[in-house]
N, CA, C and O atoms as a GROMACS GRO file, in nm:
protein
  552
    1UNK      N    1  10.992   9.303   4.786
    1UNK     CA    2  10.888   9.352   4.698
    1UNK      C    3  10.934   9.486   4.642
    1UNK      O    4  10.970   9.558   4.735
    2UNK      N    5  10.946   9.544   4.526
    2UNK     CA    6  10.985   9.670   4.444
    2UNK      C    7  10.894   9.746   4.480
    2UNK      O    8  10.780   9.704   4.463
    3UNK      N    9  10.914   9.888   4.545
    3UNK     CA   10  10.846  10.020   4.525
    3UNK      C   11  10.699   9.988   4.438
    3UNK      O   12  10.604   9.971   4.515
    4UNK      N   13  10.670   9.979   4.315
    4UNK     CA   14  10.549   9.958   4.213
    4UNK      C   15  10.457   9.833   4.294
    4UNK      O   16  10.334   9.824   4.296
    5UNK      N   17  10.524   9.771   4.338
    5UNK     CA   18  10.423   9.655   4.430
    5UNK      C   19  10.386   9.715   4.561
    5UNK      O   20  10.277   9.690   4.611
    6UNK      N   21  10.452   9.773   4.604
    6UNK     CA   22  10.428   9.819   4.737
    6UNK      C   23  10.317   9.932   4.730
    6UNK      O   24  10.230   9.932   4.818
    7UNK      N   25  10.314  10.041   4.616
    7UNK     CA   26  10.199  10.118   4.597
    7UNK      C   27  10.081  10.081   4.541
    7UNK      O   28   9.990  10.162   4.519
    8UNK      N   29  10.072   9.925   4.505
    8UNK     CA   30   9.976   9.893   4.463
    8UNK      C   31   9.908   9.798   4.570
    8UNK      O   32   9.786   9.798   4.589
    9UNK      N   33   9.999   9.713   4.641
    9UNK     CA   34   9.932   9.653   4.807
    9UNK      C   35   9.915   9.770   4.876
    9UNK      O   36   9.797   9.761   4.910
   10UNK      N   37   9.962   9.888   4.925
   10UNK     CA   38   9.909   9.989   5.010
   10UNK      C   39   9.780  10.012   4.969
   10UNK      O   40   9.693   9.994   5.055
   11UNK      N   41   9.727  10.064   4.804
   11UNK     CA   42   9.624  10.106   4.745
   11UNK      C   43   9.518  10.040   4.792
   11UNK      O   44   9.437  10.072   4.880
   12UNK      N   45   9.530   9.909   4.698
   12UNK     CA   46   9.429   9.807   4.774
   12UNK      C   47   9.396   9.827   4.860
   12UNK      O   48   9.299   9.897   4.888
   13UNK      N   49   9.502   9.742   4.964
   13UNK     CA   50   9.491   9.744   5.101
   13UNK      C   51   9.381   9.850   5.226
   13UNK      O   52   9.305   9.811   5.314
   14UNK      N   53   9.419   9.997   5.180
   14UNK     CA   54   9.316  10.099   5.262
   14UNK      C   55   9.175  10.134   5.158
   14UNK      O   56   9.069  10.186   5.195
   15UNK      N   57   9.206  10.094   5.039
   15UNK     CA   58   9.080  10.084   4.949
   15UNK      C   59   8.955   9.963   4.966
   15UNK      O   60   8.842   9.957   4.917
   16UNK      N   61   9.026   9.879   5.052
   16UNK     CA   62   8.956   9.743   5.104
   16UNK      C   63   8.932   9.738   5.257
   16UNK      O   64   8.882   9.644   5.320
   17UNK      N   65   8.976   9.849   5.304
   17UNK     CA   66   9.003   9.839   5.477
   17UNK      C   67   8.832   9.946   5.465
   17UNK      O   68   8.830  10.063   5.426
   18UNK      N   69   8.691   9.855   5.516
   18UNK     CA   70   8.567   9.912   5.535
   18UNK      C   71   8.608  10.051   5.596
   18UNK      O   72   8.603  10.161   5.541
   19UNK      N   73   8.651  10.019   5.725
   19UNK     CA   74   8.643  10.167   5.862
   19UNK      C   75   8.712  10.294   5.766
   19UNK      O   76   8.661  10.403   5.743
   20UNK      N   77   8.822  10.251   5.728
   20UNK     CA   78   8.855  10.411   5.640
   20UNK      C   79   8.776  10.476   5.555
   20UNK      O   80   8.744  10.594   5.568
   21UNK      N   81   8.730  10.380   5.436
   21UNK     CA   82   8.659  10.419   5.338
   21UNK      C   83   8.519  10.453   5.401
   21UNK      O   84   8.492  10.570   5.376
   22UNK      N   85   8.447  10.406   5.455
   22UNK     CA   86   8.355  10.454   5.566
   22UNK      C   87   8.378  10.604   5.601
   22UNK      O   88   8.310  10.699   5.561
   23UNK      N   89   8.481  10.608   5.681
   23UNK     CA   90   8.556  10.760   5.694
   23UNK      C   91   8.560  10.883   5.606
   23UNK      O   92   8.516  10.997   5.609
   24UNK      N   93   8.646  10.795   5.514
   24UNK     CA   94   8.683  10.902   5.441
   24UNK      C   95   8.543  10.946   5.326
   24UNK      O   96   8.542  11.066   5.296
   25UNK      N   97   8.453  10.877   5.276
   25UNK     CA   98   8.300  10.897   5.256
   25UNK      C   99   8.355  10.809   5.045
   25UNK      O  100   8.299  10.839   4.939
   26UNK      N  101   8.431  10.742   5.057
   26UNK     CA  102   8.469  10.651   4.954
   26UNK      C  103   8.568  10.615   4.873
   26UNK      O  104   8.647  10.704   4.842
   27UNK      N  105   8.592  10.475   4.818
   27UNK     CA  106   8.722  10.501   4.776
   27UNK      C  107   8.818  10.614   4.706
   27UNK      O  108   8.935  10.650   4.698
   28UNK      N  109   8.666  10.650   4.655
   28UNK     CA  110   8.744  10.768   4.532
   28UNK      C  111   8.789  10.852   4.580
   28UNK      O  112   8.829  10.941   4.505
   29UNK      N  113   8.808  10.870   4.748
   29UNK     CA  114   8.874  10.979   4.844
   29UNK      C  115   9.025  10.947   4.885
   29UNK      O  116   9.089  11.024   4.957
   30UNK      N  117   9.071  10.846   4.842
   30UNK     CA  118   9.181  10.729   4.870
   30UNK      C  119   9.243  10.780   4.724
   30UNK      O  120   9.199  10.753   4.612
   31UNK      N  121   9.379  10.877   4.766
   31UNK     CA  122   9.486  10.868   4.656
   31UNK      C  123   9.572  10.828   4.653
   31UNK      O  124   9.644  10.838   4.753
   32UNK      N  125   9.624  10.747   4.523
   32UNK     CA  126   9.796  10.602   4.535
   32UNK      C  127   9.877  10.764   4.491
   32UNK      O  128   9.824  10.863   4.442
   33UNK      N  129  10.031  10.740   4.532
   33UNK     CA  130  10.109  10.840   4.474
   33UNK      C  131  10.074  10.911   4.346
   33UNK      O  132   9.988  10.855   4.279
   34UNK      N  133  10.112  10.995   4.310
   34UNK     CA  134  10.129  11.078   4.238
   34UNK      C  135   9.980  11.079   4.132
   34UNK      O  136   9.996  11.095   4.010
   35UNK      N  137   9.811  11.057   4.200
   35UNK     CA  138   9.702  11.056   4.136
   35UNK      C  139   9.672  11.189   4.208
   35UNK      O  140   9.611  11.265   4.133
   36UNK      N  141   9.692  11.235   4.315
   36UNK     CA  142   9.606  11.370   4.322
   36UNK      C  143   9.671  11.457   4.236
   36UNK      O  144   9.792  11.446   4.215
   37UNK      N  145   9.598  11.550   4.182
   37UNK     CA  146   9.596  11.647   4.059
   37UNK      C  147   9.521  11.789   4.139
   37UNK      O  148   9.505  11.883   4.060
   38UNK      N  149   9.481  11.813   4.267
   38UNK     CA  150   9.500  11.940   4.270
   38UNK      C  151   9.367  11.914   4.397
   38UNK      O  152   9.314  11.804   4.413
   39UNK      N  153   9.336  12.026   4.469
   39UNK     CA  154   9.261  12.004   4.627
   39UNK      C  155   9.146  11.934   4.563
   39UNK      O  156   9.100  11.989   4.462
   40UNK      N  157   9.089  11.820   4.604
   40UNK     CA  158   8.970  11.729   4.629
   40UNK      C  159   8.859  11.849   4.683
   40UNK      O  160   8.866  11.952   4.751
   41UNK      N  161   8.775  11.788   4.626
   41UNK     CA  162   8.647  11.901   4.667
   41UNK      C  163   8.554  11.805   4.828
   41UNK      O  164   8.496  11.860   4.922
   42UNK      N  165   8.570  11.685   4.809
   42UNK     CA  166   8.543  11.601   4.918
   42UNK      C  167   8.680  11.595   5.027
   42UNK      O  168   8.798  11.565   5.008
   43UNK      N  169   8.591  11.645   5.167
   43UNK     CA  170   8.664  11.576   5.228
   43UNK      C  171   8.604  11.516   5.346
   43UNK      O  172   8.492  11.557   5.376
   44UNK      N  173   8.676  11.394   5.443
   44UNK     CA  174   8.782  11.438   5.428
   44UNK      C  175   8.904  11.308   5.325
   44UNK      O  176   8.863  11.194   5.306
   45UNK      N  177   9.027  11.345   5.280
   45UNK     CA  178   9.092  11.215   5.184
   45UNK      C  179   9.176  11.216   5.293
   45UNK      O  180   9.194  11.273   5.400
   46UNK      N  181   9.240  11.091   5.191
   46UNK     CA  182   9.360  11.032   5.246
   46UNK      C  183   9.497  11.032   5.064
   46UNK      O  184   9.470  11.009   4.946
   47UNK      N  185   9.608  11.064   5.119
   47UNK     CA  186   9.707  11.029   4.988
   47UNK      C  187   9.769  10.962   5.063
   47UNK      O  188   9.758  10.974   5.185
   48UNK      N  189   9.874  10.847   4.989
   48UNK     CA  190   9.956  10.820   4.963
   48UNK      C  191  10.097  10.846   4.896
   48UNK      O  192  10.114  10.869   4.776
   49UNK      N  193  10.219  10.836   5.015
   49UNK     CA  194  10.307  10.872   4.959
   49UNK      C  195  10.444  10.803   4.967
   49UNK      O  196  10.502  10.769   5.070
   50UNK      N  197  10.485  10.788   4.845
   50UNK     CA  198  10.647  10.685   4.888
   50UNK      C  199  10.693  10.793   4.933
   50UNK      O  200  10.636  10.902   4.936
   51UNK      N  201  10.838  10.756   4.982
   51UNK     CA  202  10.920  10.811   5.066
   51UNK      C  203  11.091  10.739   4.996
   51UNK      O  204  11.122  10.693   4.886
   52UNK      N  205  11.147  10.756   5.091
   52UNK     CA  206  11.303  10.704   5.005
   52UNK      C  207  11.272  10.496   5.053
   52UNK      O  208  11.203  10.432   5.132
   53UNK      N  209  11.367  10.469   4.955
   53UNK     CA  210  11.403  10.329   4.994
   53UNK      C  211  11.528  10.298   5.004
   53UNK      O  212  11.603  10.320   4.908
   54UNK      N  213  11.572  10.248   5.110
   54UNK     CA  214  11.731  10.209   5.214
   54UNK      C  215  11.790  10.090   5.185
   54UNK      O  216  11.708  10.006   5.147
   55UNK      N  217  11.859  10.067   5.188
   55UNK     CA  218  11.873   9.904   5.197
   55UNK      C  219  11.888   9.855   5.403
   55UNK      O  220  11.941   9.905   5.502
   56UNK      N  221  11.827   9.764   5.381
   56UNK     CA  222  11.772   9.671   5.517
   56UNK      C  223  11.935   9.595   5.584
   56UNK      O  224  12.038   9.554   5.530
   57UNK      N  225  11.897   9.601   5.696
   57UNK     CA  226  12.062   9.535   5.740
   57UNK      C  227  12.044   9.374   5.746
   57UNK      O  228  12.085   9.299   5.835
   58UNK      N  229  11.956   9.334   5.600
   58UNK     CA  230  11.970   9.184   5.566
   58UNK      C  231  11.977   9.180   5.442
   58UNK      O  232  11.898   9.242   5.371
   59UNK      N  233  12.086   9.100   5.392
   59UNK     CA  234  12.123   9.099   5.264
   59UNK      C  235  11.984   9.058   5.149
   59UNK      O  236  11.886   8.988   5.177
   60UNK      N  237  12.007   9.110   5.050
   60UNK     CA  238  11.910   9.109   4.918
   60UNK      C  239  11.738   9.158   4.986
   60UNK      O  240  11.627   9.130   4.941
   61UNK      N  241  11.787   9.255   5.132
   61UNK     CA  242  11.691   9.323   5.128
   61UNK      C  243  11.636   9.472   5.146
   61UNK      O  244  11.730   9.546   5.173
   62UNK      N  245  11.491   9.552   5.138
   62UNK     CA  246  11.485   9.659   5.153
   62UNK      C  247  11.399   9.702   5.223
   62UNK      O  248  11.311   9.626   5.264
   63UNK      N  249  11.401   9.857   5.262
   63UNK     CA  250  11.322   9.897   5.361
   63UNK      C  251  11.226  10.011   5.240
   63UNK      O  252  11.297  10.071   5.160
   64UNK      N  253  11.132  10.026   5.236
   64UNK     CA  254  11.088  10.106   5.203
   64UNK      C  255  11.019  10.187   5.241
   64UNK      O  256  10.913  10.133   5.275
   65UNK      N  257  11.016  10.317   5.260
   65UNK     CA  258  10.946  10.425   5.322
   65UNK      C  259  10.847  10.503   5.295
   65UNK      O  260  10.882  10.592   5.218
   66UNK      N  261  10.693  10.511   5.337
   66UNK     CA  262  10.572  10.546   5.306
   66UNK      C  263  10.488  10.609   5.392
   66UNK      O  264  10.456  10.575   5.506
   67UNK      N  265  10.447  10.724   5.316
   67UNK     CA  266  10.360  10.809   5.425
   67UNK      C  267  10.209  10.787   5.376
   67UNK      O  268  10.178  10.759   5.260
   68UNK      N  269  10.111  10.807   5.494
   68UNK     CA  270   9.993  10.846   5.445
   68UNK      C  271   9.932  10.933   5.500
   68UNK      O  272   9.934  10.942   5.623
   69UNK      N  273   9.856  11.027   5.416
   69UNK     CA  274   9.865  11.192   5.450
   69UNK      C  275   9.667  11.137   5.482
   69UNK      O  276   9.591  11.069   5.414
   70UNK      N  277   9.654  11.194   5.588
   70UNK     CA  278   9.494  11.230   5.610
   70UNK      C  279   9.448  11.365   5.623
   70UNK      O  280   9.485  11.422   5.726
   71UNK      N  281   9.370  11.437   5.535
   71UNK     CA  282   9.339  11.545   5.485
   71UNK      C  283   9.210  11.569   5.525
   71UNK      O  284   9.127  11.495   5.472
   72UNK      N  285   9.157  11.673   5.626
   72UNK     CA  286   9.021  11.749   5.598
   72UNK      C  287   9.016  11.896   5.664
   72UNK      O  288   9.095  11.972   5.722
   73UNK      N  289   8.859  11.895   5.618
   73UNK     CA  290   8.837  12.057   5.660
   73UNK      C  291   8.879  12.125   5.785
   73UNK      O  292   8.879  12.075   5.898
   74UNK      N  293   8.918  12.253   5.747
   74UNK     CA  294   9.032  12.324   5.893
   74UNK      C  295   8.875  12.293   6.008
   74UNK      O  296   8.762  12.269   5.964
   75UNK      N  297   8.906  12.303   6.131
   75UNK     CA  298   8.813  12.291   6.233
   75UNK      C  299   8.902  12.174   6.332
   75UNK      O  300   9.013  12.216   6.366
   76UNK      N  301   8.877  12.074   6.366
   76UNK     CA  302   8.920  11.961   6.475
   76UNK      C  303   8.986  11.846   6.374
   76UNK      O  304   8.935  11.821   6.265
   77UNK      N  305   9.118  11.773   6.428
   77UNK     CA  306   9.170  11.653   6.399
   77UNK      C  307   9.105  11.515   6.461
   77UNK      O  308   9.179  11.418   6.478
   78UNK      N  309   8.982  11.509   6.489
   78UNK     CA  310   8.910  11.398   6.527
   78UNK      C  311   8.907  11.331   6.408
   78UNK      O  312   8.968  11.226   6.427
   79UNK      N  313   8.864  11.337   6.284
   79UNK     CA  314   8.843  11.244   6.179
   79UNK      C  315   8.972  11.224   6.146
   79UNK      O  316   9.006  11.106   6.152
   80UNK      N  317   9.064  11.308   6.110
   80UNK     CA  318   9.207  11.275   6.082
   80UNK      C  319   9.264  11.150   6.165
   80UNK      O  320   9.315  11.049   6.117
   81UNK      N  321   9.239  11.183   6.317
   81UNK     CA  322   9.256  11.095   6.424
   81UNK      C  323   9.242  10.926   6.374
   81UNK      O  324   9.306  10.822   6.360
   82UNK      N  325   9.094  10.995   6.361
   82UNK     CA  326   9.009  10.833   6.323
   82UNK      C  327   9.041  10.739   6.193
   82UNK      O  328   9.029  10.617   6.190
   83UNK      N  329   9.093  10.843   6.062
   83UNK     CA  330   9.168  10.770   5.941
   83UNK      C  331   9.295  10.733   6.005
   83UNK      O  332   9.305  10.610   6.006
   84UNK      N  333   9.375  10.781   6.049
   84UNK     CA  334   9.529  10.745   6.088
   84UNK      C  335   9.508  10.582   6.203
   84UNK      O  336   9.582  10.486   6.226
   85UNK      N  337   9.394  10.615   6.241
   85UNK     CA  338   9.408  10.467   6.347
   85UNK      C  339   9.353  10.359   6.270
   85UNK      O  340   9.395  10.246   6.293
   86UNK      N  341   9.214  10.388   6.128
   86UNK     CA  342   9.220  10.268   6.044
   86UNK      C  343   9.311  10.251   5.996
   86UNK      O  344   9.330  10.130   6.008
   87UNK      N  345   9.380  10.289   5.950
   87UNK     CA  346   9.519  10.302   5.861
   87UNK      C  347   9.623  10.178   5.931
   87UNK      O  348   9.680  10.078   5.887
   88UNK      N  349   9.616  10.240   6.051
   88UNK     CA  350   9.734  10.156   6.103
   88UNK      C  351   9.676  10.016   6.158
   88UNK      O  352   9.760   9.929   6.180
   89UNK      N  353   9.570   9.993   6.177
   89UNK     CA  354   9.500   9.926   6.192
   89UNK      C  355   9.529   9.802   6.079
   89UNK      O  356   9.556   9.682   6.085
   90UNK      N  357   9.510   9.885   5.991
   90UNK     CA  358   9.457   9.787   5.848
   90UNK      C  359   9.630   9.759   5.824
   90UNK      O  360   9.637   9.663   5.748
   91UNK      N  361   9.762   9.805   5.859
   91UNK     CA  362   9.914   9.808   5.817
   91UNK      C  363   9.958   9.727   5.906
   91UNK      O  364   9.981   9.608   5.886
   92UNK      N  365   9.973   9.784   6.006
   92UNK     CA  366  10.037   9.729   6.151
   92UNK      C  367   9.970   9.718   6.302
   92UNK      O  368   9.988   9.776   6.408
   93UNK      N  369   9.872   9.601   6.250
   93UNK     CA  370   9.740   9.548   6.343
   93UNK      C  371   9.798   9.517   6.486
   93UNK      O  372   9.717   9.546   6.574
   94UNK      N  373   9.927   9.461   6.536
   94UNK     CA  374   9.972   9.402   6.640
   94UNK      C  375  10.031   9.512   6.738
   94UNK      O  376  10.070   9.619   6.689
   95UNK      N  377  10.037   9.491   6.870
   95UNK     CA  378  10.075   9.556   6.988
   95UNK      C  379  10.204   9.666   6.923
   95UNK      O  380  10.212   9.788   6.912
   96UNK      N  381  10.294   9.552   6.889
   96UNK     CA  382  10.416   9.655   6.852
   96UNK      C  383  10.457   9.742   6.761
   96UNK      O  384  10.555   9.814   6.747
   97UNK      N  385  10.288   9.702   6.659
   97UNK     CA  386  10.296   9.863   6.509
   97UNK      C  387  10.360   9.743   6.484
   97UNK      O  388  10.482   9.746   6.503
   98UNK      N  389  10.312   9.640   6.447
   98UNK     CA  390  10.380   9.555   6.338
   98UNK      C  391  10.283   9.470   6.258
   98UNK      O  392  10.184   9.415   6.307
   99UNK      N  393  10.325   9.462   6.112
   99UNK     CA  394  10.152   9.355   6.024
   99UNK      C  395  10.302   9.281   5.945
   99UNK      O  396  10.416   9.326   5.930
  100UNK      N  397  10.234   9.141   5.902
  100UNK     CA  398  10.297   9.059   5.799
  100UNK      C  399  10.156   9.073   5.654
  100UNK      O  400  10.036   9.049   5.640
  101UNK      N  401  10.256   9.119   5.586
  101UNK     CA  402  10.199   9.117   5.450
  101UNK      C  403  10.262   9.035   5.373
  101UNK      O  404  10.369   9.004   5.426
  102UNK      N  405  10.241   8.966   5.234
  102UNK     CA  406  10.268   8.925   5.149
  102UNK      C  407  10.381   9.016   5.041
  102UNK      O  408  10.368   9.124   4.983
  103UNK      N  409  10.489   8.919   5.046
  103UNK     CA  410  10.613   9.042   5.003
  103UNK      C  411  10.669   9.110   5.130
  103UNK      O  412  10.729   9.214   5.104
  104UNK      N  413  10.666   9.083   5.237
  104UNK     CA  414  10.699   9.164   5.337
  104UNK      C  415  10.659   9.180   5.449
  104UNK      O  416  10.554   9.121   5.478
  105UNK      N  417  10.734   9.276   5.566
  105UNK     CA  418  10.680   9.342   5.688
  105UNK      C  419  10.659   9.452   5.731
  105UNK      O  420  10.763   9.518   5.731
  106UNK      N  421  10.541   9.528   5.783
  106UNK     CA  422  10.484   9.628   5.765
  106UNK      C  423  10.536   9.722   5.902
  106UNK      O  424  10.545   9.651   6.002
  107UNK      N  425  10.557   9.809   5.916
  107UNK     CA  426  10.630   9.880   6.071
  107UNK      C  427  10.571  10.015   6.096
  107UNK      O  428  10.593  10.089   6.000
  108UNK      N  429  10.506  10.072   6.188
  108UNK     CA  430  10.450  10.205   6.197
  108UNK      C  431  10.581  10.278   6.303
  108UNK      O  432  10.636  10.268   6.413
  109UNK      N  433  10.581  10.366   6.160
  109UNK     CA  434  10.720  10.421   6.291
  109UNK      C  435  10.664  10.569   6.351
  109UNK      O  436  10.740  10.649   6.405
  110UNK      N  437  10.528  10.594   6.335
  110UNK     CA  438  10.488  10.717   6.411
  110UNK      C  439  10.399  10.774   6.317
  110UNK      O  440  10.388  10.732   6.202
  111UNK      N  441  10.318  10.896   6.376
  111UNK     CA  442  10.252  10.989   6.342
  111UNK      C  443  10.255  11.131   6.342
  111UNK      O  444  10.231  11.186   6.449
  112UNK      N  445  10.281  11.202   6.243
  112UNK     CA  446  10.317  11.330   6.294
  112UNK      C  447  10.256  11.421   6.358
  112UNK      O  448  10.140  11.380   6.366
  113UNK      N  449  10.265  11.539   6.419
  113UNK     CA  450  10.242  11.679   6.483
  113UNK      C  451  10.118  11.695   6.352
  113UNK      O  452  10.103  11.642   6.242
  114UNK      N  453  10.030  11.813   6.445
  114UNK     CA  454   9.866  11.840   6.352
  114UNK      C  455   9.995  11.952   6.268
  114UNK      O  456  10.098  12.006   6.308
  115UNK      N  457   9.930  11.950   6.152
  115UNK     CA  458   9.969  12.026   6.036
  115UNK      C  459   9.849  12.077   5.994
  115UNK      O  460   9.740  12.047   6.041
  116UNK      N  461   9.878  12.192   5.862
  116UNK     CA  462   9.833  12.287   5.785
  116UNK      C  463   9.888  12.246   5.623
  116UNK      O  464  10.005  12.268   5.591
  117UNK      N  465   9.797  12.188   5.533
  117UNK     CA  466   9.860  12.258   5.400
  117UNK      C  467   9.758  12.344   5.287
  117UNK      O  468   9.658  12.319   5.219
  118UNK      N  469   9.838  12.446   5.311
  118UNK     CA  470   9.766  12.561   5.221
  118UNK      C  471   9.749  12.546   5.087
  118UNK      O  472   9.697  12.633   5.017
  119UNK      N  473   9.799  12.415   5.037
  119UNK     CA  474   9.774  12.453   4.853
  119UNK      C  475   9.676  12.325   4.860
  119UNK      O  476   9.661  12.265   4.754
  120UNK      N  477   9.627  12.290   4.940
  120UNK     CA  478   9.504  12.159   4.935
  120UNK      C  479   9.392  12.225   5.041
  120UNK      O  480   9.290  12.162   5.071
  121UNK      N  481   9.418  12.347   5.091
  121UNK     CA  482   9.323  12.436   5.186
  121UNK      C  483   9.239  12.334   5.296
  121UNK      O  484   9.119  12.320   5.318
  122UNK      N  485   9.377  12.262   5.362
  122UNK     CA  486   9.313  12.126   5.439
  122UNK      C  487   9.454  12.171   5.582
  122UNK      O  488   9.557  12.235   5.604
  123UNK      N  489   9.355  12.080   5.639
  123UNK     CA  490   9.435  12.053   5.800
  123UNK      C  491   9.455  11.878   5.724
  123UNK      O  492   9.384  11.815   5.645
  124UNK      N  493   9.586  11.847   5.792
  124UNK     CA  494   9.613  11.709   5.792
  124UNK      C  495   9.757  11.668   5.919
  124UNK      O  496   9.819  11.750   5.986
  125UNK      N  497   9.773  11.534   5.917
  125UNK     CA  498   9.851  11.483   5.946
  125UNK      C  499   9.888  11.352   5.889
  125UNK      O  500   9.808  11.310   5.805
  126UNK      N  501   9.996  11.272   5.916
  126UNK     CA  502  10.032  11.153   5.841
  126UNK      C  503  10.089  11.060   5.893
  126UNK      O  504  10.178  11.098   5.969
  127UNK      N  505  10.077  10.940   5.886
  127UNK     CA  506  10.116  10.826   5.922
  127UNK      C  507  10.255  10.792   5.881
  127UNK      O  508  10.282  10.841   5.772
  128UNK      N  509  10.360  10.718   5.940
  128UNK     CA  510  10.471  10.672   5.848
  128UNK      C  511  10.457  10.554   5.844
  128UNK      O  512  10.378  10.509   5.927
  129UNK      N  513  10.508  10.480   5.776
  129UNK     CA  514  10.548  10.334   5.768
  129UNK      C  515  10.602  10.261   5.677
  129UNK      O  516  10.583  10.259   5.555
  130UNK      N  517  10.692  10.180   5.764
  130UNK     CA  518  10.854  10.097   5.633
  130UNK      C  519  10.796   9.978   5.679
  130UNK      O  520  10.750   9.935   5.785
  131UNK      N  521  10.824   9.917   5.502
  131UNK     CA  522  10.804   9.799   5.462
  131UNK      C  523  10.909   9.718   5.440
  131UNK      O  524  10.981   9.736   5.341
  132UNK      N  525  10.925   9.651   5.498
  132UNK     CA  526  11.045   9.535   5.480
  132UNK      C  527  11.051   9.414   5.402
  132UNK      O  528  11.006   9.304   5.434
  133UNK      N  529  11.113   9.447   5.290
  133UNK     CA  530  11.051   9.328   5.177
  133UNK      C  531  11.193   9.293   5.043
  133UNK      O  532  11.274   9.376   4.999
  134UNK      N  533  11.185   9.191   5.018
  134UNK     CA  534  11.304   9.166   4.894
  134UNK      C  535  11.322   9.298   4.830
  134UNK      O  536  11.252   9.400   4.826
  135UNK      N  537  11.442   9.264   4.779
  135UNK     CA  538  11.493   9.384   4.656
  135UNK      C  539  11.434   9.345   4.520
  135UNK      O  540  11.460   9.232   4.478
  136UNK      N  541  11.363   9.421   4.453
  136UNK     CA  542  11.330   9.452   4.340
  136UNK      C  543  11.238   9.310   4.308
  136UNK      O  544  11.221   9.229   4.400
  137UNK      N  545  11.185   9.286   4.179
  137UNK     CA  546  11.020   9.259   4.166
  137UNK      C  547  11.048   9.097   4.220
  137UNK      O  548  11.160   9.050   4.243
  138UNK      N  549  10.966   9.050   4.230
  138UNK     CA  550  10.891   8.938   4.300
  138UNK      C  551  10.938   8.791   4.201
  138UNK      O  552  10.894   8.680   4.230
   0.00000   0.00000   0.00000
């Protein structure tokens, strides 16, 4: 599956997953790459972010690399907590951080350390996860 498919099944995907959007207080709190335009006045969000894409150690295929950033007000990472586990939930549902999607396979390769970012005046942390899917469009 190409990068452009993959940000548009992620989108969906946590835009359709109830428990996040629940969370996060609606879709319109749910950003695909490169739509946030400057700190959200709601929180708490979630972005989306590609990352690099590798090639896979199976021929005519790729790995692609994706973060998702959970963002809210400085105070406690409990809600952050709670988006990062729908998240993975809704990606990589099975024991081993693993989901089969359409176009591909979904892999949680971790969560990072609590963070700070000062130009969104938010506490966050982020999810990773590579998608394992054909080279280029469908």
């Amino acid at each position: 599956m190409s990068d452009a498919a993959w940000d548009v099944f992620l989108y969906q995907k946590l835009t359709n997953t109830g428990v996040l959007v629940d969370l996060v207080g609606g879709i319109d709190n749910i950003y695909g790459p490169g739509r946030l335009e400057g700190p959200p006045d709601t929180k708490p969000f979630i972005v989306i972010r590609q990352e690099a894409e590798v090639p896979a150690s199976i021929p005519s295929r790729s790995v692609s690399n994706w973060s998702v950033y959970a963002h809210d007000d400085p105070g406690d990472y409990m809600r952050i907590g709670d988006a990062l586990r729908a998240v993975r939930a809704a990606l990589a549902p099975d024991a081993q951080g693993l989901g089969q999607h359409p176009g591909g396979i979904c892999r949680w390769a971790g969560d990072s350390a609590n963070l700070s970012d000062e130009v969104n005046r938010t506490i966050c942390r982020y999810g990773s996860y590579q998608f394992i899917g054909k080279d280029g469009p469908e």
